[in-house]
N, C-alpha and C positions, 0 to 999 in steps of 0.2 A: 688352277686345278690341273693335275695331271691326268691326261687322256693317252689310250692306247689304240689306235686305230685298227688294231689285228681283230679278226674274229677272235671273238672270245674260245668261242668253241672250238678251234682250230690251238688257241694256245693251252687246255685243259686238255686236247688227246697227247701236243706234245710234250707237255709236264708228266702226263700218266697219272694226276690228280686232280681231283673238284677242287680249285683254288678258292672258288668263288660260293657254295655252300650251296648251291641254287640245286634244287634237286633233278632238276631237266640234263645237268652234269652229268649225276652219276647217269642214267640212264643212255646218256650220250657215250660213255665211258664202255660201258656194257656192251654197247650196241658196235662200238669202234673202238677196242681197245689198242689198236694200232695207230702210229705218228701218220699225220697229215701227209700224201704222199707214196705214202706205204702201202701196196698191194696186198688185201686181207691173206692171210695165210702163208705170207712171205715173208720169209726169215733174214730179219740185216743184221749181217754178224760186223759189227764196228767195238774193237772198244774202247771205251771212253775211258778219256785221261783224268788225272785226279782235280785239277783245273774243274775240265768238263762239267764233271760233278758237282762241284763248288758251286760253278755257274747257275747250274740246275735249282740247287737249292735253294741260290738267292733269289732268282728269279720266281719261283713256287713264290715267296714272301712278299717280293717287292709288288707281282702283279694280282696277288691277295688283298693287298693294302689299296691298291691301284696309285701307288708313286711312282714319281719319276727315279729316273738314275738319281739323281744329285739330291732329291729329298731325302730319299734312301739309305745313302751313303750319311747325309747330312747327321742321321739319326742313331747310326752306325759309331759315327766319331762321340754325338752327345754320349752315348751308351761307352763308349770305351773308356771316358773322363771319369767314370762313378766307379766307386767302391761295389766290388763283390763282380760276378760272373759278366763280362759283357755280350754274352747273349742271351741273357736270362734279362738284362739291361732293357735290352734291343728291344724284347719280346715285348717288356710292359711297357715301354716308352710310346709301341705303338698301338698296345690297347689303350692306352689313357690320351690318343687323339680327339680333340670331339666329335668327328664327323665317324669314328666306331664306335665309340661311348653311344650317337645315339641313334647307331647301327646292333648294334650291343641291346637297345634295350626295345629294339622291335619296333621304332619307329620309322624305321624305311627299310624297305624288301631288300638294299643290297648298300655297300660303301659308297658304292658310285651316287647312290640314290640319295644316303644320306649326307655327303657331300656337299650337294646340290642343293638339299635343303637348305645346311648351313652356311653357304655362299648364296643364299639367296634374300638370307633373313629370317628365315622362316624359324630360327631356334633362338633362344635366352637361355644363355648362360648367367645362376644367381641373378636373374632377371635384369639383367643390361643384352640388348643386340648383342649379336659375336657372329660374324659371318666368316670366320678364320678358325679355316678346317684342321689345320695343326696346333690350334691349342693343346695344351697338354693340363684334362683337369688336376684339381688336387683331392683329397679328400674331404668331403663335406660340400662339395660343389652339387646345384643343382641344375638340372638341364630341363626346359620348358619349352613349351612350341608359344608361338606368337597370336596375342591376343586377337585372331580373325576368326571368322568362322568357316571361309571358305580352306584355309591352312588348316584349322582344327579338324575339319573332314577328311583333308585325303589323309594326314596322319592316322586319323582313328581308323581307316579302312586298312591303312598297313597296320597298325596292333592286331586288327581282327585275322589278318593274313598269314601272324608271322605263326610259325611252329619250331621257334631256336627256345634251346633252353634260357632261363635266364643267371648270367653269371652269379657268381655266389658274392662279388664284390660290390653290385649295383642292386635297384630297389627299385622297383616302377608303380607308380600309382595308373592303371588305365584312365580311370575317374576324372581325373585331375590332368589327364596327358604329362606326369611331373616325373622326373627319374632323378636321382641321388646316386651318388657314388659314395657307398659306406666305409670304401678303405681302398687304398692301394693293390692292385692286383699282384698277387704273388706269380712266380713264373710255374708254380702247377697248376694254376686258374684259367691258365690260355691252354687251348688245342690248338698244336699247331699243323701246319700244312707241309712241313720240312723241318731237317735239321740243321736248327740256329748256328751249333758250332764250325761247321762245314762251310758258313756265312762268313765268320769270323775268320777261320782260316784263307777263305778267299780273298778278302780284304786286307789280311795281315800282311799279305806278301809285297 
């Protein structure tokens, strides 16, 4: 599991973005819309090289996902090998992870959150275990919580929590705690947090 030991909230003033969706962000954002550092009301005139920028981007992505460099990349190079846009590639390859599939469908308050679930056991994938957060579903897959009841509560307490829409690619039954992926995510199905292309060019070089 990749871990980033920075405040979070320190790395969402220096992005200039809620990477993370958590609405305590935006409000953090409001509040400090200046880089970590930076004396409110002070102007740092630097400017940033086109690199720079790249970097920026990726990063917006990589620390949205909560990957490592090398997983990143790793998904980066899958997304270049397919036919059609590679970062339109990129984009769906890492919604159709499971640990955001079933971050995606309201079953844990954050990636991180839902990670942890599925490295713990706590998810069924078409009802076999899967504790292997970079699965990549397909379509017609089902995603399940594990037959406990102590698992079955704190999940049901995050469905009750969540207020994300729900994708138009997945299907959740609360009832049942049971979600379905109805199809493939297209690349205007994802909101993103940066631009992908900007990714790509960093990489390409």
């Amino acid at each position: 599991m990749a871990r980033n030991s920075k405040a979070k909230g320190k790395i969402v003033r220096r992005l200039g973005v809620n990477i993370y969706g958590n609405h305590k962000y935006d409000k953090l954002l409001k509040k400090k819309p200046h880089g970590p550092g930076i004396e409110k009301g002070k102007r740092v005139r630097k400017k940033e090289s086109d690199f720079g920028k790249q970097l920026i981007e990726k990063q917006k992505i990589r620390f949205s996902y909560g990957l490592s460099e090398k997983q990143f990349y790793n998904i980066f190079v899958k997304a270049k090998k397919l036919d059609g846009l590679t970062g339109d590639n990129m984009m769906i390859l890492l919604e159709r992870r499971l640990d955001n599939v079933v971050y995606r469908l309201g079953m844990a308050q954050s990636r991180a959150q839902a990670r942890q679930f599925v490295s713990h056991g706590h998810i069924r994938l078409n009802g076999k275990r899967s504790d292997i957060a970079s699965i990549v579903v397909k379509e017609g897959d089902e995603i399940l919580v594990k037959d406990n009841d102590a698992t079955k509560k704190v999940l049901r307490e995050c469905v009750s929590k969540n207020d994300r829409s729900m994708p138009s690619w997945l299907s959740f039954s609360e009832d049942a705690l049971k979600g379905r992926v109805e199809r493939i995510p297209f690349r205007v199905d994802i909101d993103s947090v940066a631009n992908e292309q900007m990714v790509v060019e960093y990489y390409s070089k």
